[in-house]
C-alpha positions as a Markdown table, in Angstrom:
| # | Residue | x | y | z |
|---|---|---|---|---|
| 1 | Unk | 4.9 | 51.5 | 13.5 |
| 2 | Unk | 8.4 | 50.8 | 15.2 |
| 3 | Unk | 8.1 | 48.6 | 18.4 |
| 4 | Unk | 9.4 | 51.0 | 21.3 |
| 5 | Unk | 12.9 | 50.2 | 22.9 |
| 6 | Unk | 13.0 | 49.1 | 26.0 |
| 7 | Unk | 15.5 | 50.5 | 28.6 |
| 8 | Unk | 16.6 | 50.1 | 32.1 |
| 9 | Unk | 16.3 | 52.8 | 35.1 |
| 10 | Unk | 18.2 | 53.5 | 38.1 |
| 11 | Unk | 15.6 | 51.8 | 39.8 |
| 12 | Unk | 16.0 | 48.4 | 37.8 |
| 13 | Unk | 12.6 | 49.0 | 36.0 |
| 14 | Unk | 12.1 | 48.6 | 32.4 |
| 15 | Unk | 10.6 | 51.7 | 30.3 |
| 16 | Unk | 10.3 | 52.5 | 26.6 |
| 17 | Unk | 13.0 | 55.0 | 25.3 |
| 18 | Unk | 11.2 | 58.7 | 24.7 |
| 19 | Unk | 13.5 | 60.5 | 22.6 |
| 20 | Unk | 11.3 | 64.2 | 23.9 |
| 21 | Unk | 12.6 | 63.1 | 27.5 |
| 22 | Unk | 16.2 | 63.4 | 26.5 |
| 23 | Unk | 15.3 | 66.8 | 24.5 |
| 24 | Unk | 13.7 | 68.3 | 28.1 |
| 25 | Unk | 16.5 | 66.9 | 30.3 |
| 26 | Unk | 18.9 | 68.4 | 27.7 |
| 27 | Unk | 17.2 | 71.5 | 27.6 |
| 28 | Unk | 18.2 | 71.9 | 31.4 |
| 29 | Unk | 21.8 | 73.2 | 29.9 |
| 30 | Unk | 20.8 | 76.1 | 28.1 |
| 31 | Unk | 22.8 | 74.9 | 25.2 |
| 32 | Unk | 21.5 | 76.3 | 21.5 |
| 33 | Unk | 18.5 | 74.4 | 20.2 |
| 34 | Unk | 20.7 | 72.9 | 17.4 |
| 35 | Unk | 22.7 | 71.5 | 19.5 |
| 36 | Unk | 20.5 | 69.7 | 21.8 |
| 37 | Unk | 18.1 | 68.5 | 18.1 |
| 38 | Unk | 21.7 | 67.0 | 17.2 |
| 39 | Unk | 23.0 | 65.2 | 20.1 |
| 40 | Unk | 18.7 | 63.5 | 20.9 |
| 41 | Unk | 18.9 | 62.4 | 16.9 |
| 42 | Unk | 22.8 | 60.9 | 17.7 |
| 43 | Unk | 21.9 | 59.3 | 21.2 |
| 44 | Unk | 18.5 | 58.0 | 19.6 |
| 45 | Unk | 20.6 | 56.1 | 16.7 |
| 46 | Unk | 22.6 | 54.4 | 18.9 |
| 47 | Unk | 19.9 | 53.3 | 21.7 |
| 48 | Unk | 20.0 | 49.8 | 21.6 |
| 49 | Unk | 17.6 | 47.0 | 23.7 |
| 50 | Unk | 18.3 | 46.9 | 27.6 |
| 51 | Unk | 20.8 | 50.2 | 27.4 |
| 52 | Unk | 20.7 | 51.8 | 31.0 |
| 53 | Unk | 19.6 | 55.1 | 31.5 |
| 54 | Unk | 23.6 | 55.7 | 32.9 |
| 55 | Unk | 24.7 | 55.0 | 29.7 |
| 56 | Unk | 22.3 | 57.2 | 27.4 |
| 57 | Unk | 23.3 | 60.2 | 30.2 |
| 58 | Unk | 26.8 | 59.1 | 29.4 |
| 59 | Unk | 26.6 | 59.8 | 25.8 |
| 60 | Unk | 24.4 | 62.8 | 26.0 |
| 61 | Unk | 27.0 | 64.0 | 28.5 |
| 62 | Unk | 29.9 | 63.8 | 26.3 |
| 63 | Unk | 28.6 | 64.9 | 23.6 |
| 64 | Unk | 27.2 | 68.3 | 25.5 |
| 65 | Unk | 30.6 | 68.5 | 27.2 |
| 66 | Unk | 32.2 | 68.8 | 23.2 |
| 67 | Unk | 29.7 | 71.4 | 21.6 |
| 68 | Unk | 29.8 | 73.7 | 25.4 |
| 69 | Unk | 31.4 | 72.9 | 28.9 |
| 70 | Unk | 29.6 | 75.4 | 30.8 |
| 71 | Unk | 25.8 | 73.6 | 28.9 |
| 72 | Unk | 27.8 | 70.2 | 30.1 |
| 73 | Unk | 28.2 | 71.3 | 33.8 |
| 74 | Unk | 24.4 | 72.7 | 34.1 |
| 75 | Unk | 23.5 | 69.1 | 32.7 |
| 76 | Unk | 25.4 | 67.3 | 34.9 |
| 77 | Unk | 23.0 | 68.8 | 38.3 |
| 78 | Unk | 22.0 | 65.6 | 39.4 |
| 79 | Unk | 25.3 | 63.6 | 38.8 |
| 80 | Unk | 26.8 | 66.5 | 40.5 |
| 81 | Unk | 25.1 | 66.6 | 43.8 |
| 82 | Unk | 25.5 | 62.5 | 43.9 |
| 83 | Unk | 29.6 | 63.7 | 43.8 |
| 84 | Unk | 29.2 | 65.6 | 46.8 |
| 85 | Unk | 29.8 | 62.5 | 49.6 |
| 86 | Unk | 30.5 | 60.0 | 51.1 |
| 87 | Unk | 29.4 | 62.6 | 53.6 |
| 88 | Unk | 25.6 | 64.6 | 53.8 |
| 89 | Unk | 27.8 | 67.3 | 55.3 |
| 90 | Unk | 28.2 | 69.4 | 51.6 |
| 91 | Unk | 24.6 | 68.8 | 51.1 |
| 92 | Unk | 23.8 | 70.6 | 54.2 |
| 93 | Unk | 26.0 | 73.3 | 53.2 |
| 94 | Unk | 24.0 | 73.6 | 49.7 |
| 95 | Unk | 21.2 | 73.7 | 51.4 |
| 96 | Unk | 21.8 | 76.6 | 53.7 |
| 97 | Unk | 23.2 | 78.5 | 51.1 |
| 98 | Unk | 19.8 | 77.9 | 49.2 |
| 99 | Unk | 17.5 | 79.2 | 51.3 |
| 100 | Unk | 19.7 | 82.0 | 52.9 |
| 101 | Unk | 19.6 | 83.0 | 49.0 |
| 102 | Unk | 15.8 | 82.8 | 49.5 |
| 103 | Unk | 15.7 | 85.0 | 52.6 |
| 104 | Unk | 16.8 | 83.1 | 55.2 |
| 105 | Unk | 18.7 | 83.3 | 58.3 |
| 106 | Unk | 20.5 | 80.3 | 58.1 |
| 107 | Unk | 22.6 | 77.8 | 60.6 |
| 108 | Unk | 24.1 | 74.8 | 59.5 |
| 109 | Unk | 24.6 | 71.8 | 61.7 |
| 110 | Unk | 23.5 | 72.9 | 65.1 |
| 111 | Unk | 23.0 | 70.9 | 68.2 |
| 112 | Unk | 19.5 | 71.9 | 69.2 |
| 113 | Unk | 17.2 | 71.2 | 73.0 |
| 114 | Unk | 14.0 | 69.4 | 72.3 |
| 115 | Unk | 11.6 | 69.1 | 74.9 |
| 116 | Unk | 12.5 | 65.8 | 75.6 |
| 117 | Unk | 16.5 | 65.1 | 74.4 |
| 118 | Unk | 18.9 | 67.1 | 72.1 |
| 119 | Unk | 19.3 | 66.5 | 68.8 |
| 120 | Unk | 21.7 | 67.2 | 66.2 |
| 121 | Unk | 19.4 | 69.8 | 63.6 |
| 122 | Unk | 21.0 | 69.6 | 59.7 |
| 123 | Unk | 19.6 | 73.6 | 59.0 |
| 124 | Unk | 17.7 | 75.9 | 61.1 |
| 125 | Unk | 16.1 | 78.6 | 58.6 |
| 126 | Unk | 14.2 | 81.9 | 60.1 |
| 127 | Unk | 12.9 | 84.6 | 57.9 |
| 128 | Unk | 10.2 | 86.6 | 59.2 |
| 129 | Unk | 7.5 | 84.5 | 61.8 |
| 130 | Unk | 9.1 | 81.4 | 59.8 |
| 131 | Unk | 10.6 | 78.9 | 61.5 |
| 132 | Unk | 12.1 | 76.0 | 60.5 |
| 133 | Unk | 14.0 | 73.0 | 61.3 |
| 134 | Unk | 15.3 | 71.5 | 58.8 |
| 135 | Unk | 16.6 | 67.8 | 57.9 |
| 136 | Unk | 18.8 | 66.6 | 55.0 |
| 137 | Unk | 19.1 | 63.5 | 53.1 |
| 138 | Unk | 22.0 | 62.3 | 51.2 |
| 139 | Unk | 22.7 | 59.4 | 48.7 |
| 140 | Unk | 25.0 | 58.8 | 46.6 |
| 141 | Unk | 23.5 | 56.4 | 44.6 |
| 142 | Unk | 20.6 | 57.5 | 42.0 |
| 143 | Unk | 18.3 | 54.7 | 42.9 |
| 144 | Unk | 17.5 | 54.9 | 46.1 |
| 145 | Unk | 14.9 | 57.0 | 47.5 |
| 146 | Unk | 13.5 | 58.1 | 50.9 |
| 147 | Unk | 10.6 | 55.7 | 52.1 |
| 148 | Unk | 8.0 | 57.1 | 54.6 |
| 149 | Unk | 10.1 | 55.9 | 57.7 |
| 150 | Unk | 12.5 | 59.1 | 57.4 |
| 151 | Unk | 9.7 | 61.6 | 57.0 |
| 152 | Unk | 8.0 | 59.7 | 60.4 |
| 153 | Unk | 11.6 | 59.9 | 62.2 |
| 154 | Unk | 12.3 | 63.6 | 61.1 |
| 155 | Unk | 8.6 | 64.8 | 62.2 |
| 156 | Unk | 8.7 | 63.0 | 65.2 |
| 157 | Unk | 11.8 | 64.9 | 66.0 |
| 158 | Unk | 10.5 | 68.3 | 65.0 |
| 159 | Unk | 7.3 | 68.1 | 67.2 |
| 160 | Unk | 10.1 | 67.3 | 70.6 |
| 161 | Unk | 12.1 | 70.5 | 69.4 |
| 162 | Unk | 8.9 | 72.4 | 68.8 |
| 163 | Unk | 7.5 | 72.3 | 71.9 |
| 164 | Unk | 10.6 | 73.3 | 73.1 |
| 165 | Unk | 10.9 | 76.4 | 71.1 |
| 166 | Unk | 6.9 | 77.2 | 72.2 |
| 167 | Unk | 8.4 | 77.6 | 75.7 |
| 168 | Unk | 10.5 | 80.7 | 74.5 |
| 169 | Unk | 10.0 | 84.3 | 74.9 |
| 170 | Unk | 8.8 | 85.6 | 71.6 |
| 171 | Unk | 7.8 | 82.1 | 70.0 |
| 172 | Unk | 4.1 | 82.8 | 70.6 |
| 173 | Unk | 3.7 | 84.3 | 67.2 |
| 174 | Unk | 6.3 | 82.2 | 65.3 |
| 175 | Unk | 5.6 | 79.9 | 62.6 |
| 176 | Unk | 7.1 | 76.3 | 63.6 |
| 177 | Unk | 7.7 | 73.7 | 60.6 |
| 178 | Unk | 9.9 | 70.8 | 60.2 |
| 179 | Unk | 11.8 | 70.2 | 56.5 |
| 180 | Unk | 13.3 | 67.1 | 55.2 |
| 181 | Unk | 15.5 | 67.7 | 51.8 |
| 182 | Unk | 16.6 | 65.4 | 49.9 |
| 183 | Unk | 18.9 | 65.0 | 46.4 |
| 184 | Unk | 17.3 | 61.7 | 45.0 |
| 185 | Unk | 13.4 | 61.4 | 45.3 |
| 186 | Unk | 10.9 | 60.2 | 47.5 |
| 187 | Unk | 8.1 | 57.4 | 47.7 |
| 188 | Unk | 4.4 | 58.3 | 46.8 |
| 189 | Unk | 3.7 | 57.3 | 50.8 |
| 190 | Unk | 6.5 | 60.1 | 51.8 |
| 191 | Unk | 4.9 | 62.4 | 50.7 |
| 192 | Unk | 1.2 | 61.1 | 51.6 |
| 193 | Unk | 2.7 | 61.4 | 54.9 |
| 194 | Unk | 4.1 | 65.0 | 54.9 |
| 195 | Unk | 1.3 | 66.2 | 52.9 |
| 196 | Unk | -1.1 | 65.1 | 56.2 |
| 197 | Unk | 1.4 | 66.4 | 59.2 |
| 198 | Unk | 2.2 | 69.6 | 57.4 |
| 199 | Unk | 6.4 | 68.3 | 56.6 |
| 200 | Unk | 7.9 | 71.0 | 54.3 |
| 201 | Unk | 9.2 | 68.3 | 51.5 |
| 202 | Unk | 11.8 | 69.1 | 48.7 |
| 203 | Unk | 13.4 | 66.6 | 46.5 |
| 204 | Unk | 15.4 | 66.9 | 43.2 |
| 205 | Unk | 12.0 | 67.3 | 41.2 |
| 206 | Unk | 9.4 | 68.0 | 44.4 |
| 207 | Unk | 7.8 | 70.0 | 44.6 |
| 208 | Unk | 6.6 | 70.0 | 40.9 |
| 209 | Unk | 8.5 | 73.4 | 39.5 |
| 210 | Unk | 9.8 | 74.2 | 42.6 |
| 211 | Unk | 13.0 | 71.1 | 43.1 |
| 212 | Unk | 16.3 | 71.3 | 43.6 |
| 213 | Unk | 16.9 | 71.3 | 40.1 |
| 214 | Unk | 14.7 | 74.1 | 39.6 |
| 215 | Unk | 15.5 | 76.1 | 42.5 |
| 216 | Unk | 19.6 | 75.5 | 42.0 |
| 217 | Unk | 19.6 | 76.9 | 38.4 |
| 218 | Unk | 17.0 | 79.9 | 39.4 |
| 219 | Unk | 19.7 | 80.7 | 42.6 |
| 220 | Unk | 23.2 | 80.1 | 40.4 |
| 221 | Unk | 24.0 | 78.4 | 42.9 |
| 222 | Unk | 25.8 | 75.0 | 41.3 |
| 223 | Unk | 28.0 | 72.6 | 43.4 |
| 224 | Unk | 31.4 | 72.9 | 41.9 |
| 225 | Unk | 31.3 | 69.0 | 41.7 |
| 226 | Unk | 29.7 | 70.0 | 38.3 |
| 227 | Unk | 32.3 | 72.2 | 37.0 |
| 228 | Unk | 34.5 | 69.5 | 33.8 |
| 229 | Unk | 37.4 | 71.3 | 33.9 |
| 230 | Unk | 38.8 | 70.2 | 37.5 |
| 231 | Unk | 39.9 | 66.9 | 38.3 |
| 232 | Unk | 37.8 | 64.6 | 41.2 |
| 233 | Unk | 41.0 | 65.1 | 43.1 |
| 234 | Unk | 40.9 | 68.7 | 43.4 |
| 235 | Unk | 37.5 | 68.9 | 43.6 |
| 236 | Unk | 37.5 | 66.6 | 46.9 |
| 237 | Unk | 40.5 | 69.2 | 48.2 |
| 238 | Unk | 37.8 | 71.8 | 47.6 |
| 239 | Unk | 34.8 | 70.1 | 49.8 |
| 240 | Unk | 37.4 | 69.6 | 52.5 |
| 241 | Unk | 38.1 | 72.6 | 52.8 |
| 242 | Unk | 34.4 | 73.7 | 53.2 |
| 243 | Unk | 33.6 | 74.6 | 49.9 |
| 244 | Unk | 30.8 | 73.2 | 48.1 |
| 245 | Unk | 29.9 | 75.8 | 45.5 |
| 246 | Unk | 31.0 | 77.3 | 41.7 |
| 247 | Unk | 29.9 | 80.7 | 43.4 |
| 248 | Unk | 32.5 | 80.1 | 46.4 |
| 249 | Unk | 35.5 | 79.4 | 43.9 |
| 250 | Unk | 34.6 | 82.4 | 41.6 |
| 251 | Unk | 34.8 | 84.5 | 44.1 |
| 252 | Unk | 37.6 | 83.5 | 46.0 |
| 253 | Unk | 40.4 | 82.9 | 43.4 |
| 254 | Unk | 43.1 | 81.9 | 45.6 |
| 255 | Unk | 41.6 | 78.5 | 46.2 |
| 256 | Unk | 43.0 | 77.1 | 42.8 |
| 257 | Unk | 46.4 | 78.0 | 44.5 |
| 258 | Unk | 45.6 | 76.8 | 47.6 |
| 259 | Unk | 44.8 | 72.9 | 46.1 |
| 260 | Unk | 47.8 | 73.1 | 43.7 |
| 261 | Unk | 45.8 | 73.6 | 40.3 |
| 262 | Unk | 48.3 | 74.5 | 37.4 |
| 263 | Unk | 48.1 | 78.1 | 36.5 |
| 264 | Unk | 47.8 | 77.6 | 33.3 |
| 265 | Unk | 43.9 | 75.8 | 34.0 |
| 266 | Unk | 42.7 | 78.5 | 36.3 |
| 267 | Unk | 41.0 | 80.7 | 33.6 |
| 268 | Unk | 38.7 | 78.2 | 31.7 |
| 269 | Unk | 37.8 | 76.8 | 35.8 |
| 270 | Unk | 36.9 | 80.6 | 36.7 |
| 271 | Unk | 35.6 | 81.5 | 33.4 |
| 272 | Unk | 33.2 | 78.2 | 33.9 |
| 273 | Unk | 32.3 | 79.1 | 37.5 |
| 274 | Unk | 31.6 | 82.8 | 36.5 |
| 275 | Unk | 29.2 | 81.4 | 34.2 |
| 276 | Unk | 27.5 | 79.1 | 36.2 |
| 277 | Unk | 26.8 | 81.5 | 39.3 |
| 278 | Unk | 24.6 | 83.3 | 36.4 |
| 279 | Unk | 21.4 | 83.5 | 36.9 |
| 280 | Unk | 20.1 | 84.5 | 33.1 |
C-alpha cells in the first residue's frame, strides 16, 4: 500500500493528500465529469511531499481555466471573495445582496441607536417579524479564522441595539437576532458560543449545506473578482465604483466603457458574467 503524501494547509497543518477532495471541490464548477476525472488524475501525478494546498488549487485552477473559463470562475469562489479587500466594505455589499435575494429588506452600512451608544451596523435584514442585525467579517488571507471573541463582541452589541428596538412602536411582535458573516471559517468555540446565545452564524462552509459557497452558487450571485477574463486592475475600478457583482456588470454594460476595457474583450467578460448570474 502507498504511504499517503503529506501536504501543508492554509493553516500550517500537515494532512495526507485525498485525491476525492480535489474531485468534490472541483465539482463546485460544473465542469463535465471528464474533465474534472482528468485534471484530479494530472494534479495527483504531480503532488509531491510538503506541496501547499495554494499550489495544488493553482494547478487545478489552471488547468479548469484551459478546458472552461466560466467552470474556472465558479471554482475560483473562495479566492474570489479573498480579492474583494483590503476593505470589508464589498463583503457587506455581497451580503445584502444575498439575503435581499432571500427575501430581505436590506440596508447596508447604517449607523444604528443602541440603548446604551450608537453603533455602526454592517446589514440590517427585515422580512416578515424577522429582524436582524447583522455583522460582517472580512479577511483576506485564507488562514485566519474568527475566534469566539468576535461572536462575544458582535452579541454584546446586538443585545444594546435590541433593547433599543423593543422600545419601538410595533417591535412587540418582532423577531430580534443578531448575525455575524464571515468569508473564511470559524473556531469550534465560535460557534459553541453562538449556538448557546442564539447568534445567526454563516461562514464559507457553515452552516453545513447552507454556506456562502452554497448559498452564492444557489443565488447566481458571484463577485466579479471571479470573472478570468478582466484584469485585477479593472476589476479594482469596478469595486470602487460600488460594484461587487458578475450580476451588476451583466446588466449594466456600460461599465466596461466606463473603466476603459478594450472593446474588443467586452463580449467573452459579458458572455462570462451572463453565465455566471445562472442559476441552473
Amino acid at each position: 500500500m502507498n504511504k499517503p503524501v503529506l501536504i501543508k494547509k492554509y493553516s500550517g497543518e500537515y494532512e495526507a493528500f485525498d485525491v476525492n477532495k480535489l474531485i468534490r471541490s472541483l465539482r463546485r464548477s460544473k465542469a463535465d465529469e471528464t474533465v474534472i476525472q482528468d485534471i484530479a488524475r494530472s494534479v495527483q501525478a504531480q503532488i509531491e511531499e510538503g506541496m501547499t494546498t495554494k499550489k495544488i488549487y493553482q494547478l487545478a485552477f489552471k488547468m479548469l481555466k484551459g478546458k472552461s473559463r466560466v467552470g474556472a470562475s465558479k471554482y475560483k469562489l473562495k479566492k474570489a471573495l479573498m480579492e474583494l479587500g483590503p476593505t470589508g466594505f464589498p463583503f457587506e455589499k455581497i451580503v445584502g445582496k444575498l439575503l435581499e435575494h432571500e427575501g430581505f429588506a436590506t440596508e447596508v452600512g447604517v449607523i444604528v441607536q443602541g440603548k446604551c451608544v450608537q453603533h455602526e451596523v454592517d446589514v440590517i435584514a427585515q422580512k416578515g417579524n424577522n429582524h436582524y442585525m447583522i455583522e460582517c467579517k472580512y479577511h483576506s488571507d485564507q488562514g485566519r479564522f474568527c475566534n469566539v471573541k468576535i461572536p462575544l463582541y458582535v452579541h454584546s452589541r446586538f443585545l444594546d441595539v435590541e433593547k433599543q428596538w423593543q422600545r419601538q412602536n410595533g417591535h412587540q411582535a418582532k423577531h430580534h437576532k443578531g448575525g455575524l458573516y464571515t468569508n473564511t471559517r470559524f473556531t469550534s468555540d465560535s460557534i459553541q458560543y453562538a449556538e448557546c446565545v442564539g447568534l445567526l452564524l454563516t461562514s464559507w462552509n457553515y452552516p453545513k449545506g447552507n454556506g456562502l459557497k452554497e448559498r452564492i452558487d444557489k443565488a447566481g450571485l458571484h463577485p466579479l473578482t471571479a470573472l478570468t477574463t478582466m484584469t485585477k486592475a479593472e476589476k479594482t475600478k469596478l469595486l470602487e465604483e460600488g460594484i461587487v457583482l458578475c450580476k451588476e456588470l451583466y446588466e449594466n454594460p456600460e461599465l466596461l466603457e466606463k473603466i476603459g476595457v478594450p472593446k474588443a474583450r467586452y463580449k467573452k467578460i459579458l458572455e462570462d458574467s451572463e453565465k455566471l448570474c445562472s442559476t441552473h
